[in-house]
Backbone as JSON, one array per atom type, in Angstrom:
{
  "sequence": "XXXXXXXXXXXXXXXXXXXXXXXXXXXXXXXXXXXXXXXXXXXXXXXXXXXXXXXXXXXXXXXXXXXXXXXXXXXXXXXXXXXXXXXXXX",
  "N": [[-14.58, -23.33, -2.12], [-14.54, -19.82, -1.38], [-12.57, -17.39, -2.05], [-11.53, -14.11, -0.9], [-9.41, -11.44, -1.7], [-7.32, -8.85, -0.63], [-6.12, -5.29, -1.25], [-4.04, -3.26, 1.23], [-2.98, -0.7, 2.64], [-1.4, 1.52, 4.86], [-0.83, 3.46, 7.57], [1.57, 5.89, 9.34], [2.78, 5.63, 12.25], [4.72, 3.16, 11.27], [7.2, 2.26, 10.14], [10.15, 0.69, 10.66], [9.59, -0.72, 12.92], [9.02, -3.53, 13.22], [6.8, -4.38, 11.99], [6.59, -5.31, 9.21], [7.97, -8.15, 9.13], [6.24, -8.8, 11.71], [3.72, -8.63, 10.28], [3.95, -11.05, 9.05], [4.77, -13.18, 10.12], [1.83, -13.09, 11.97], [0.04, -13.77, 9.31], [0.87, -15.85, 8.48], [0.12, -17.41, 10.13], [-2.63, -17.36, 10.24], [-3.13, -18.7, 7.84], [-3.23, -17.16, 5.4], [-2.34, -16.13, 2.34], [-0.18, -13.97, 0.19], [2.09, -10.83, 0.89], [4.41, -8.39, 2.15], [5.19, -5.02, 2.28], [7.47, -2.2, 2.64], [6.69, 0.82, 1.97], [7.88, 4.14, -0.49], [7.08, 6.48, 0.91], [6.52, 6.06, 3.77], [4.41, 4.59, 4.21], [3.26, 1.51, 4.93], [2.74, -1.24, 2.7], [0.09, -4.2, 1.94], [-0.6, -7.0, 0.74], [-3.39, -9.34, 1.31], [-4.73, -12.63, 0.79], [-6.8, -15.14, 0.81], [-8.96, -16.97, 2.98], [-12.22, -15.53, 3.45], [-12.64, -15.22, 6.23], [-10.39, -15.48, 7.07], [-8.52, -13.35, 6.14], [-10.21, -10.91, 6.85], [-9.39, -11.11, 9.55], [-6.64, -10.54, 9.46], [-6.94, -8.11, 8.05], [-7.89, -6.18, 10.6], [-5.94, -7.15, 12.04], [-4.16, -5.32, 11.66], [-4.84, -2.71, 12.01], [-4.13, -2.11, 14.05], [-1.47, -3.26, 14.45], [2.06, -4.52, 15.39], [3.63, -4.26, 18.49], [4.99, -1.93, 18.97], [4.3, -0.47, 16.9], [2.28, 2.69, 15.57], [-0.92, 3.12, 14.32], [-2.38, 5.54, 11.52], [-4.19, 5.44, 10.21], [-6.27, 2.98, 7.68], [-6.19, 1.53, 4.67], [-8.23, 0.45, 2.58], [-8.83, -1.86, -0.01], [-10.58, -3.77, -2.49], [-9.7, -7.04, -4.15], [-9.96, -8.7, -7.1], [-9.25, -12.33, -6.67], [-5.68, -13.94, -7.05], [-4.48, -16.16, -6.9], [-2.65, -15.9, -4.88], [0.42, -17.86, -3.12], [1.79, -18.92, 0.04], [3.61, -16.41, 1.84], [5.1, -12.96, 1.91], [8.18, -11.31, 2.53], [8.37, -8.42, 0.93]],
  "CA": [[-14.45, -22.34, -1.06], [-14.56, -18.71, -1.92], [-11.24, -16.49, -1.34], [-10.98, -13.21, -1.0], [-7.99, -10.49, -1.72], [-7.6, -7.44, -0.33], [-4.98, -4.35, -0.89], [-4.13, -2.74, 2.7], [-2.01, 1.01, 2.81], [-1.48, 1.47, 6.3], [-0.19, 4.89, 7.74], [1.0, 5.92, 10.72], [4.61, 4.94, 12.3], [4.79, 1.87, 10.77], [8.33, 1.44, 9.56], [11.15, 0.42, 11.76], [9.01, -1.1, 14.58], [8.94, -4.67, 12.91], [5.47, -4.29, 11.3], [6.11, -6.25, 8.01], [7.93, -9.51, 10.19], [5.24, -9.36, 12.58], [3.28, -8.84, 9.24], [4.26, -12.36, 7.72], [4.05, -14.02, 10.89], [0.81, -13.07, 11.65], [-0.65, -14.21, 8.15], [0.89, -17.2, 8.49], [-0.76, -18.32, 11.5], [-4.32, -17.33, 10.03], [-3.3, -19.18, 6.56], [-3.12, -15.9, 4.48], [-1.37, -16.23, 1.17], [0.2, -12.49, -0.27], [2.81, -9.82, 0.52], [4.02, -7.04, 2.68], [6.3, -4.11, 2.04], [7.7, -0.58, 2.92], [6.65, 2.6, 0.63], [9.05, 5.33, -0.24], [6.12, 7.56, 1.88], [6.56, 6.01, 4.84], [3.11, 3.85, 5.1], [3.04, -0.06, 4.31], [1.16, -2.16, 1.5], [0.36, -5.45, 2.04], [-1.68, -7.81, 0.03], [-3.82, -10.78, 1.42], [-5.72, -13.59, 0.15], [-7.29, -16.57, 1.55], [-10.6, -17.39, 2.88], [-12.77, -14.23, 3.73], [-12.79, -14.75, 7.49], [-8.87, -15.01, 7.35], [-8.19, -11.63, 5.38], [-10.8, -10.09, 7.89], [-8.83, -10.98, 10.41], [-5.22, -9.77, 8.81], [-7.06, -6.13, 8.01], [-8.48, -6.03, 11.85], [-5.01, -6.86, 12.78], [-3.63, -4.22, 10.68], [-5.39, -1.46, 12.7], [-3.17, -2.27, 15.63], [0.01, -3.73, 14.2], [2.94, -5.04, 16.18], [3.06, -3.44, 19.8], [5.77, -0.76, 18.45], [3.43, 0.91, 15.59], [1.2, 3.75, 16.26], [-1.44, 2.98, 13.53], [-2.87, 6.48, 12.19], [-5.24, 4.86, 9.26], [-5.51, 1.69, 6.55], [-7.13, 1.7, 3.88], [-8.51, -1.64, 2.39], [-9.01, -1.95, -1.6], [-10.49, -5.38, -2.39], [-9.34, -6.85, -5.68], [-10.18, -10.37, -7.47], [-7.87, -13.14, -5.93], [-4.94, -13.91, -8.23], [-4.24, -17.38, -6.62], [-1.29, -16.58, -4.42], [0.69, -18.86, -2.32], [2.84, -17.95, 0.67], [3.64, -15.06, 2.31], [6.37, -12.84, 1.67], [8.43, -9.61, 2.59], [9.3, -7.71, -0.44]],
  "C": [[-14.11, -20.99, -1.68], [-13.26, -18.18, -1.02], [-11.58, -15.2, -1.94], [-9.42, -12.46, -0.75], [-8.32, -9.08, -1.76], [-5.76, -6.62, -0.72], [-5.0, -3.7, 0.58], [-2.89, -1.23, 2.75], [-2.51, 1.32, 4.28], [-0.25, 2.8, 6.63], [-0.44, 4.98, 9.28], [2.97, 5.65, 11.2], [4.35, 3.44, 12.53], [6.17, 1.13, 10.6], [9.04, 1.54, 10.56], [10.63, -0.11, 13.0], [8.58, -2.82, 13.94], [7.29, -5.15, 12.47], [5.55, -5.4, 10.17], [6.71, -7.75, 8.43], [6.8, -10.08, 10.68], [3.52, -9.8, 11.39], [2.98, -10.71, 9.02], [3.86, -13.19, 8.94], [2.35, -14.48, 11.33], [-0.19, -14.12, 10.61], [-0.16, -15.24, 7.9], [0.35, -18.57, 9.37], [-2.23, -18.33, 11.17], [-4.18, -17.95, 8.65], [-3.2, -18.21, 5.68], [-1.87, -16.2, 3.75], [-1.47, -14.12, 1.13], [1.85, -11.9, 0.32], [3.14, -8.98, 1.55], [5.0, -6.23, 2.6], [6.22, -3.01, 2.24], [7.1, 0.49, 1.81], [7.52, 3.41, 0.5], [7.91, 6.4, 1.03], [5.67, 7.48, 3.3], [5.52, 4.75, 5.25], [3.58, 2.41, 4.47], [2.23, -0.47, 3.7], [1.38, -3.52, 2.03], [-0.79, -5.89, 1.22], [-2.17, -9.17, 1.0], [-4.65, -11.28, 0.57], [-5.54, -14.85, 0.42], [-8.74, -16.65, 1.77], [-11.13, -16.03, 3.57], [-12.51, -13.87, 5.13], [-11.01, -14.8, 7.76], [-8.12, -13.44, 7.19], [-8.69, -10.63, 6.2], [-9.94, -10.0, 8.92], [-7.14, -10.15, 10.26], [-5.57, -8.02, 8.99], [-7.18, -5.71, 9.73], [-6.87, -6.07, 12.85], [-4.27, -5.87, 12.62], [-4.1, -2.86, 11.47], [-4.49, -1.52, 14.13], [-1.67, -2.06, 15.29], [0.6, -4.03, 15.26], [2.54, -3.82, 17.26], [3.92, -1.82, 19.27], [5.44, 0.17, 17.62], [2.54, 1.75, 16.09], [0.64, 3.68, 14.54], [-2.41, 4.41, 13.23], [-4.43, 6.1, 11.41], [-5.01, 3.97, 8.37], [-6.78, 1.88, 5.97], [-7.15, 0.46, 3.35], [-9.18, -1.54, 0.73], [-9.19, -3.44, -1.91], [-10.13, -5.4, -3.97], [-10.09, -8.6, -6.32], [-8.68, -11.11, -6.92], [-7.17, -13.51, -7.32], [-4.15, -15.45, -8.16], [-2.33, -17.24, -5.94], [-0.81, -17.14, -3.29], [1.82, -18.55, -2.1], [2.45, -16.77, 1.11], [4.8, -14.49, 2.63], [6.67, -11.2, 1.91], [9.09, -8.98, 1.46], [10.33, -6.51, 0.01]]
}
């Protein structure tokens, strides 16, 4: 089965509205292995990786975020998968 991994920089009011929680939850309900954490600049990174149509769905949710974010743009950087397992708030 083929996995993809994506980087995700997400801008916008992101922090303090439970974005990287709703983050982990999220990606744990679609199977998504990776990551998600604050920036000093305000926007969020997150990493996924899992099966293509999972990660699709993570970025797609990512344009929304929790009900509390006002999303203003995300940017999506794919990378080679690195085999990780879990999902975690740094």
């Amino acid at each position: 089965m083929s996995q993809r991994r994506c980087r995700v920089l997400v801008s916008g009011r992101v922090q303090g509205v439970w974005f990287r929680e709703s983050c982990r939850r999220e990606a744990q309900a679609c199977g998504v292995a990776g990551w998600v954490r604050n920036l000093a600049d305000r926007r969020v990174e997150a990493v996924f990786e899992g099966s293509p149509s999972a990660v699709d769905q993570m970025v797609t949710w990512c344009h929304d975020g929790p009900p509390r974010a006002e999303v203003l743009s995300v940017e999506v950087t794919d990378e080679e998968p690195a085999g990780e397992s879990g999902f975690s708030i740094r």
